[in-house]
LOSETOR-919831 format. One record per residue (C-alpha): residue number from 1; x, z, y negated; residue in three letters. Coordinates in Angstrom, 2 decimals, padded with zeros to 5 digits. Layout:
// LOSETOR-919831
+-----+---------+---------+---------+---------+
| num |      xx |      zz |      yy | residuo |
+-----+---------+---------+---------+---------+
| NUM |       X |       Z |       Y |     ALA |
...
+-----+---------+---------+---------+---------+
END
This chain:
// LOSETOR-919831
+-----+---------+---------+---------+---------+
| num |      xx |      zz |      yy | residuo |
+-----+---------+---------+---------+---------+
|   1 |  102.77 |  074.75 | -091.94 |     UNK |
|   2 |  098.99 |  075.65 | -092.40 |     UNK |
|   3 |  098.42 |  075.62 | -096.30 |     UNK |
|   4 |  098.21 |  079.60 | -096.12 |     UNK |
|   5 |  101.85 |  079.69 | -094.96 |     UNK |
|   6 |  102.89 |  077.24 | -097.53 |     UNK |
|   7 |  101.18 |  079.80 | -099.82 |     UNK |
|   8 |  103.06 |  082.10 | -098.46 |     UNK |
|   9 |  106.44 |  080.55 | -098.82 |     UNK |
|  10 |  105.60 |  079.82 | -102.50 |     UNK |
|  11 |  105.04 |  083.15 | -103.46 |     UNK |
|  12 |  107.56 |  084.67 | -101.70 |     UNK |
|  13 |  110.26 |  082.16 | -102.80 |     UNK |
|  14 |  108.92 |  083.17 | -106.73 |     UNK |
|  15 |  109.04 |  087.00 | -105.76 |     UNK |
|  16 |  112.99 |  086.75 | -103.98 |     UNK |
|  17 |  114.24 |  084.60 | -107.06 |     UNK |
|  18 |  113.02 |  087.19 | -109.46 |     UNK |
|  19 |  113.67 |  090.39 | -107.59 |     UNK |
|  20 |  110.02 |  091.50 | -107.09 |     UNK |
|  21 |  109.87 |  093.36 | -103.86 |     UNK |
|  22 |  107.00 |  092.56 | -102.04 |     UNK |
|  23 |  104.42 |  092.94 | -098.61 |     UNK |
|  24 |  102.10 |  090.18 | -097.09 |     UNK |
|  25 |  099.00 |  092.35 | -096.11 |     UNK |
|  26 |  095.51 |  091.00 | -094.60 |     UNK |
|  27 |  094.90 |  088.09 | -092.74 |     UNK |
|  28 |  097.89 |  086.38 | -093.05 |     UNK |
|  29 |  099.65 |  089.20 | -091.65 |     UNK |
|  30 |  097.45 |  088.83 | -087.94 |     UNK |
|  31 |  099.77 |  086.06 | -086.53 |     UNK |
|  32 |  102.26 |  088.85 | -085.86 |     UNK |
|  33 |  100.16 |  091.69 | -085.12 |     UNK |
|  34 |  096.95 |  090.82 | -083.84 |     UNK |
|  35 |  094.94 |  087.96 | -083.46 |     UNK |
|  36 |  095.18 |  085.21 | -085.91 |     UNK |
|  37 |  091.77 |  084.13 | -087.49 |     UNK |
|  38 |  091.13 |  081.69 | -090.39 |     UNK |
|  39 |  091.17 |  083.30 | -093.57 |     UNK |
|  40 |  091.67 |  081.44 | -096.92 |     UNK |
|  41 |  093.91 |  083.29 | -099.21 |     UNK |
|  42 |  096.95 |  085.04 | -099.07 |     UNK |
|  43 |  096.99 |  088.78 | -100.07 |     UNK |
|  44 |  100.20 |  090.85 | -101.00 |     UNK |
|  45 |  101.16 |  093.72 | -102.28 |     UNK |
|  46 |  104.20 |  094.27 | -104.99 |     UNK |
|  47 |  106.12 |  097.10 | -106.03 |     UNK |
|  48 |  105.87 |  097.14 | -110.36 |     UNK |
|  49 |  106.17 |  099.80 | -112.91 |     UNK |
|  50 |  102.80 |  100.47 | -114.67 |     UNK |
|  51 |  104.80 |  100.01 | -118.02 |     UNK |
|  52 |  105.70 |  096.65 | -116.67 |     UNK |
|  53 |  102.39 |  095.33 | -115.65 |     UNK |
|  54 |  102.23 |  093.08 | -118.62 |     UNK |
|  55 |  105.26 |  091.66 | -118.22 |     UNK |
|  56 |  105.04 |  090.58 | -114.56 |     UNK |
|  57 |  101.53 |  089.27 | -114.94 |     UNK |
|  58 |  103.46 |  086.55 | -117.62 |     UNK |
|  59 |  106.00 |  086.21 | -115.27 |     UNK |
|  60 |  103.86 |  085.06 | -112.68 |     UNK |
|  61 |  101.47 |  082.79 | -114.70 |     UNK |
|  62 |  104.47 |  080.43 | -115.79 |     UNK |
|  63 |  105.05 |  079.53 | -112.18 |     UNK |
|  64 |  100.57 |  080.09 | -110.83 |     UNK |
|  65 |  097.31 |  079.08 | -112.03 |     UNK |
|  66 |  094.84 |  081.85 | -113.01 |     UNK |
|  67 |  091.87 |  081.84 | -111.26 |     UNK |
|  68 |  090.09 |  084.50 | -114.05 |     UNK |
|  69 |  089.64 |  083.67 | -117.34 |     UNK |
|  70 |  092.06 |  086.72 | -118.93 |     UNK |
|  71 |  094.36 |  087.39 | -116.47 |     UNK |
|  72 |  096.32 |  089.85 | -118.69 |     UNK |
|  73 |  093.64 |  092.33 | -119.18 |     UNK |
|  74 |  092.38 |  091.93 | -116.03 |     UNK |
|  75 |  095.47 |  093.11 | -114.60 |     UNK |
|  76 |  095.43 |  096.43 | -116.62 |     UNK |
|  77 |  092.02 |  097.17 | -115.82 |     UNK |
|  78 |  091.89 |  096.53 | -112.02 |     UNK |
|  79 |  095.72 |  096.13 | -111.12 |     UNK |
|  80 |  095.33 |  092.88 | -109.62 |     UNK |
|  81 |  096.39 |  089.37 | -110.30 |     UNK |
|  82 |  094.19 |  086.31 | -109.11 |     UNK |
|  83 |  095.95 |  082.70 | -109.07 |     UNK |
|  84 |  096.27 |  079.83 | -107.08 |     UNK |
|  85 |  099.38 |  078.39 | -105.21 |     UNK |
|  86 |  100.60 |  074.40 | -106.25 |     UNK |
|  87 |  097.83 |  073.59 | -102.94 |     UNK |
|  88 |  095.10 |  075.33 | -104.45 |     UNK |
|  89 |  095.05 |  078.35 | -101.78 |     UNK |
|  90 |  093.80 |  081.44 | -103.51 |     UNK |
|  91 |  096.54 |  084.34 | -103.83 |     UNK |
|  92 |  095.40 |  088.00 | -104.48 |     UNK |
|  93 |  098.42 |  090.08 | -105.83 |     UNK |
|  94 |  097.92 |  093.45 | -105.88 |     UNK |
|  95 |  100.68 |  095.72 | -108.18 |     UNK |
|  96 |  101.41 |  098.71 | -105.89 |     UNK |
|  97 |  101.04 |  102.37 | -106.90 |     UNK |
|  98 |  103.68 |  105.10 | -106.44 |     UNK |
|  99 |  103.38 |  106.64 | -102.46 |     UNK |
| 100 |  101.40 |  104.97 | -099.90 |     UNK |
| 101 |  102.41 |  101.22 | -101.52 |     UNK |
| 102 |  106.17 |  102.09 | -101.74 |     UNK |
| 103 |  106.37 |  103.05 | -098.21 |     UNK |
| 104 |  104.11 |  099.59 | -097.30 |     UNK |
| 105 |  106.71 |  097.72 | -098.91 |     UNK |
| 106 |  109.99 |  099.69 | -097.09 |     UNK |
| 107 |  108.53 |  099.08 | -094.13 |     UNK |
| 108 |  107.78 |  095.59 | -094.04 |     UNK |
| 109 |  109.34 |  093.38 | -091.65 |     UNK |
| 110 |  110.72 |  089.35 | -091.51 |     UNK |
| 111 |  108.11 |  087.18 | -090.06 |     UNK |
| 112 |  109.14 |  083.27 | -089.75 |     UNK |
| 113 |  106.43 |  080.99 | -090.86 |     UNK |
| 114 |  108.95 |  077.93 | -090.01 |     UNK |
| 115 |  111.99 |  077.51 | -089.26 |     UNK |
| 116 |  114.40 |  078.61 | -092.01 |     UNK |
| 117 |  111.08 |  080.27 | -094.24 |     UNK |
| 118 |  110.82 |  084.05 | -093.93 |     UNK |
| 119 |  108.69 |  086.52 | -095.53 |     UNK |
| 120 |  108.44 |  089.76 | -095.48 |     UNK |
| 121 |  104.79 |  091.16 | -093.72 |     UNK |
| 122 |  103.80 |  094.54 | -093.46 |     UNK |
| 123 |  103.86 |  096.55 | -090.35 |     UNK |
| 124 |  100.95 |  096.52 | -087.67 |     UNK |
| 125 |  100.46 |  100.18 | -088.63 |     UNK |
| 126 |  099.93 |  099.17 | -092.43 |     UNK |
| 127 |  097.50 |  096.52 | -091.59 |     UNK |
| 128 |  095.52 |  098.64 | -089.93 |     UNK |
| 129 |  095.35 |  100.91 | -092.27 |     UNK |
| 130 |  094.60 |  098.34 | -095.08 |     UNK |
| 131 |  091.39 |  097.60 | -092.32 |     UNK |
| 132 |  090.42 |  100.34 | -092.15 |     UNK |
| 133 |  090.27 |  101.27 | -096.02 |     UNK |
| 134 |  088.46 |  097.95 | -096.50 |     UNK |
| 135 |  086.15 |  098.72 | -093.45 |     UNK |
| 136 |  084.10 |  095.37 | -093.29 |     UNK |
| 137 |  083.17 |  094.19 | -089.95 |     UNK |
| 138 |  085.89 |  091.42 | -089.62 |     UNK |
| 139 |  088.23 |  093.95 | -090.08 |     UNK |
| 140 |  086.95 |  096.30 | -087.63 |     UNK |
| 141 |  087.14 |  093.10 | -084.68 |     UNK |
| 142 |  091.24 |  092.60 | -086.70 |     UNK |
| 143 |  091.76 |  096.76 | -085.93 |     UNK |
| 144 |  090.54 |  095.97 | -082.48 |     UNK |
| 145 |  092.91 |  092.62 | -081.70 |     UNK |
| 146 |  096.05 |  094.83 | -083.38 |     UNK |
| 147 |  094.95 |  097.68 | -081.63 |     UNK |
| 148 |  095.20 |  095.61 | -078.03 |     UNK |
| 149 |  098.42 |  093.63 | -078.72 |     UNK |
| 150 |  100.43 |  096.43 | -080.07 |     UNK |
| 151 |  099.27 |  099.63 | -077.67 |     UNK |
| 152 |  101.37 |  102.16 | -077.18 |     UNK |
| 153 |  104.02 |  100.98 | -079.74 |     UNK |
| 154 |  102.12 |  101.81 | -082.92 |     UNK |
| 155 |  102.96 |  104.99 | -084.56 |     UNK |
| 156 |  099.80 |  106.67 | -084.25 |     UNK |
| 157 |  100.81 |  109.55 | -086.55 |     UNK |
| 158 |  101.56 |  107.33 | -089.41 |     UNK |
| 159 |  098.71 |  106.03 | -089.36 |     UNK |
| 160 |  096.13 |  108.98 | -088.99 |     UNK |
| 161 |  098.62 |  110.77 | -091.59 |     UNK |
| 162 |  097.68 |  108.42 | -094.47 |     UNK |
| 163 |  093.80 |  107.74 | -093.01 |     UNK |
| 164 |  093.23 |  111.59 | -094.11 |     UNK |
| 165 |  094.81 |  111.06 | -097.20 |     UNK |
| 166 |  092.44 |  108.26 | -097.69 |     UNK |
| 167 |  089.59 |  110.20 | -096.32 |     UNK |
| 168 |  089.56 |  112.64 | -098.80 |     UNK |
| 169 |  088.92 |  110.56 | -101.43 |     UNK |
| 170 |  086.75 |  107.44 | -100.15 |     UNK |
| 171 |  084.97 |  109.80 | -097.35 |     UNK |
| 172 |  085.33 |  110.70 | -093.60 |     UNK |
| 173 |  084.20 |  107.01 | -092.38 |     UNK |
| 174 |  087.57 |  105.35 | -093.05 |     UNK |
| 175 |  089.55 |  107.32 | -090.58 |     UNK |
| 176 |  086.22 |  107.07 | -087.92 |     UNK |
| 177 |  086.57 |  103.79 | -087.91 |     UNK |
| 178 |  090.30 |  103.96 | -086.57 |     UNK |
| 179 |  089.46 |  106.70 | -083.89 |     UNK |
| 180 |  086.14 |  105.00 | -082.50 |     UNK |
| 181 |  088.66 |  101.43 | -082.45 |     UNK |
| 182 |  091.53 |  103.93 | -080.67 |     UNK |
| 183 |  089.12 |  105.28 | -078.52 |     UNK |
| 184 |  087.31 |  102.72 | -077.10 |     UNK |
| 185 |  090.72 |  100.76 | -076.44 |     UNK |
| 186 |  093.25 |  103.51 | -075.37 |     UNK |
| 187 |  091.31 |  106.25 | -073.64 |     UNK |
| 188 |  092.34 |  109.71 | -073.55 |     UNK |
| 189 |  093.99 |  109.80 | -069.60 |     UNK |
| 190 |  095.92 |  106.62 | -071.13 |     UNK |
| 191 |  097.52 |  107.82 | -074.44 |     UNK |
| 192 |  101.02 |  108.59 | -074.46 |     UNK |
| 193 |  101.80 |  109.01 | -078.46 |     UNK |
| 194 |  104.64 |  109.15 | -080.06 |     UNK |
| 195 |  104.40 |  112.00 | -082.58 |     UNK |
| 196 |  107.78 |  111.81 | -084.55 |     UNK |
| 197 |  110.00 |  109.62 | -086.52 |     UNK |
| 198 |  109.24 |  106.61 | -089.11 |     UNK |
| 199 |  107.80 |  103.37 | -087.64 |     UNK |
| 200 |  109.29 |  101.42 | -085.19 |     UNK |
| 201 |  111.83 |  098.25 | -086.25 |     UNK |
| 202 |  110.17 |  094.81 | -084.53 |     UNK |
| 203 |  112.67 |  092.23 | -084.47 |     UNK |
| 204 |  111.35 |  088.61 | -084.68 |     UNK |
+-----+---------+---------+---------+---------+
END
C-alpha cells in the first residue's frame, strides 16, 4: 500500500478497536470517487461528544505522535487533532459536530485499500461538499473529476440541501462553486435528477 493507505489502515484499526465511529474525507477519499491525486495526509472526520473531547484526544496520543506542541488545548479551541501515523504521514482528525457530521459519518461506505483492509470513506456527495466548503483551486479540479465519474448517480439534492445551509453562514460562493462545476459538466438538456430519498448505497 502507498504510505497514505497504511495511514489509513492505522487509524482506522485504532478507531474500530475503540469504538470511535469514523469518515475518511479529502484526498484520500478520490480513489473511489474521483480522480486520485497525490496528497500527503490523511483527513477524517469522528463522531465525539464535546464533553468527551478531552478524553479522546488522550486516547489517541497513547497510540500517535502530536505534531503541535499542546495537543489538548488545541483540541478544545479548534476541534482538531494533528498527529502522525508509525510512517510519519500526517493525520488531521477532525471531532464532528451534531447534524451535517453525523449524517457524513452514517453515510459512509467500505472502501478496500488491500485485500482484507477496509475503511470506511465518505460518500462522493460528502466529498464534494467538503470541496466545496474548502473552495481552493485543487478542490475545484477534485469537484470536477467526482463530478465526471459519478454523473447522474449523485444525489444532487443532498448536496445543494446542505451547500445553502453552508451558504448562509460562509457566503453565497460555496454553493457557486458546485453549480458553475454542475453546469459546465452536466448541462441543462442532460440532467435527469433524482429529487428524493437518502443517498445511494455503492457496493465495492
Amino acid at each position: 500500500m502507498n504510505p497514505r493507505f497504511e495511514a489509513a489502515w492505522e487509524v482506522h484499526t485504532f478507531l474500530a478497536e475503540n469504538r470511535v465511529p469514523y469518515a475518511i474525507i479529502g484526498g484520500t477519499a478520490l480513489p473511489r470517487w474521483g480522480e486520485p491525486r497525490f496528497t500527503k495526509d490523511v483527513d477524517l472526520v469522528v463522531r465525539v461528544p464535546v464533553e468527551g473531547i478531552e478524553k479522546f484526544a488522550q486516547l489517541m496520543l497513547r497510540k500517535f505522535s502530536s505534531r503541535v506542541v499542546d495537543p489538548i488545548s488545541f483540541a478544545r479551541q479548534t476541534r482538531m487533532i494533528l498527529i502522525r501515523a508509525s510512517n510519519q504521514c500526517e493525520i488531521d482528525v477532525s471531532l464532528g459536530i451534531p447534524g451535517y457530521e453525523d449524517e457524513v459519518i452514517q453515510g459512509a461506505v467500505d472502501y478496500e485499500l488491500a485485500p482484507g483492509k477496509v475503511v470506511r470513506f465518505c460518500s462522493a456527495e460528502d466529498l464534494i461538499i467538503h470541496k466545496c466548503v474548502s473552495g481552493r483551486p485543487q478542490d475545484i479540479t477534485d469537484i470536477n473529476g467526482i463530478l465526471i465519474r459519478q454523473g447522474q448517480t449523485l444525489h444532487i439534492a443532498h448536496i445543494r440541501k446542505w451547500l445553502r445551509t453552508f451558504a448562509e453562514i460562509t457566503g453565497p460562493e460555496v454553493l457557486k462553486r458546485f453549480e458553475r462545476a454542475w453546469r459546465a459538466i452536466h448541462p441543462p438538456a442532460q440532467r435527469k435528477i433524482r429529487k428524493f430519498g437518502p443517498p445511494r448505497s455503492r457496493k465495492q
